[in-house]
N, C-alpha and C positions, 0 to 999 in steps of 0.2 A: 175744838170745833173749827178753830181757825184754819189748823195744818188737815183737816179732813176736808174740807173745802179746796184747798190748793191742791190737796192730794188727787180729789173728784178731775175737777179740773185739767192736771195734766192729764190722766188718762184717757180724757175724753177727746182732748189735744194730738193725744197720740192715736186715739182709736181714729182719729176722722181725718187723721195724716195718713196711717195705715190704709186707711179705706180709699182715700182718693191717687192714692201712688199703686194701687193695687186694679183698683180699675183703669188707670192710665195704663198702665204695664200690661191688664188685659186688652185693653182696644188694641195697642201696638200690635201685640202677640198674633192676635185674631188679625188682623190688617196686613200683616207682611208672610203667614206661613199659607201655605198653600192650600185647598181642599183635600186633597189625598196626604194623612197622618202618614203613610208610608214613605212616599213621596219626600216628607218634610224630616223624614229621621233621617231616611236615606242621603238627602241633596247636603255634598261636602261646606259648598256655598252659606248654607244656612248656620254652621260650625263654623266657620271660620274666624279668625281673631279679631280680623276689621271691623266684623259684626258685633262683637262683645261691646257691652256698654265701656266706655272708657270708667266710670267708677270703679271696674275690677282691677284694672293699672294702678288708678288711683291710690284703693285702700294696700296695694301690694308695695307700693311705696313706700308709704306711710306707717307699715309695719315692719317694714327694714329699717326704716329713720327712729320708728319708737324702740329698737332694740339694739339698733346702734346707741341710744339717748342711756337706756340702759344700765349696756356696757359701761359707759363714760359715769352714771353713777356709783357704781361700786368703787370706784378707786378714789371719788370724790368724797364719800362717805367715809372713809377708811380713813383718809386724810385731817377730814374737820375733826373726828375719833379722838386722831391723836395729837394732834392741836389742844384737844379739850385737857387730853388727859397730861400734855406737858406747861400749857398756862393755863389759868383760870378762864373760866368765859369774860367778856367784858373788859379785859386785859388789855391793852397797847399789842402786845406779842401775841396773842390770842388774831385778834383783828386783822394783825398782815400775814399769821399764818394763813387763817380764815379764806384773804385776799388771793393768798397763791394758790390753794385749792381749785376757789373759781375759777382765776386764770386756768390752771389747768382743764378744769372741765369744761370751760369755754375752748381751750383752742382741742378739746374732745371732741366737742359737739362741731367744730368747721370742720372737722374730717368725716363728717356724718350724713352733709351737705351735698 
């Protein structure tokens, strides 16, 4: 009962997020394109990049940094692997392997930066 509740909840959270970002984005929309639809396909002005919300920047960004993030995991992975598979977990040896993987994925992740 508990989790159908919370579940209600976010969706209605999200419904009424959706809804007021959607009508904000309509007033914009309607407020800066012109009367004549033709006009508004046509004018280069109204395409152009300066125009784009910077969120498009944003999320492009941030999907080059999550797949740079990644990349930097699979060698990290591979690493702690064989760490496991050459000392026990919980080990002394274990632990500074462990330690150098991080390092390494850490200084992965500043060239990601």
């Amino acid at each position: 009962m508990r989790k159908t509740f919370f579940a209600v909840l976010l969706v209605l959270a999200t419904l009424s997020g959706t809804a007021a970002l959607g009508l904000a984005g309509l007033a914009t929309a309607t407020k800066d394109t012109p009367g004549d639809a033709v006009e508004a396909v046509c004018n280069p002005d109204l395409n152009s990049p300066e125009r784009l919300p910077e969120g498009i920047f944003l999320l492009a960004q941030m999907d080059k940094k999550f797949k740079c993030m990644e990349k930097c995991n699979q060698p990290r992975y591979n690493c702690e692997k064989d760490a496991k598979q050459k000392d026990k977990p919980g080990t002394k040896k274990n632990w500074e392997a462990s330690t150098k993987c991080q390092e390494k994925y850490n200084e992965c992740l500043d060239k990601c930066e």
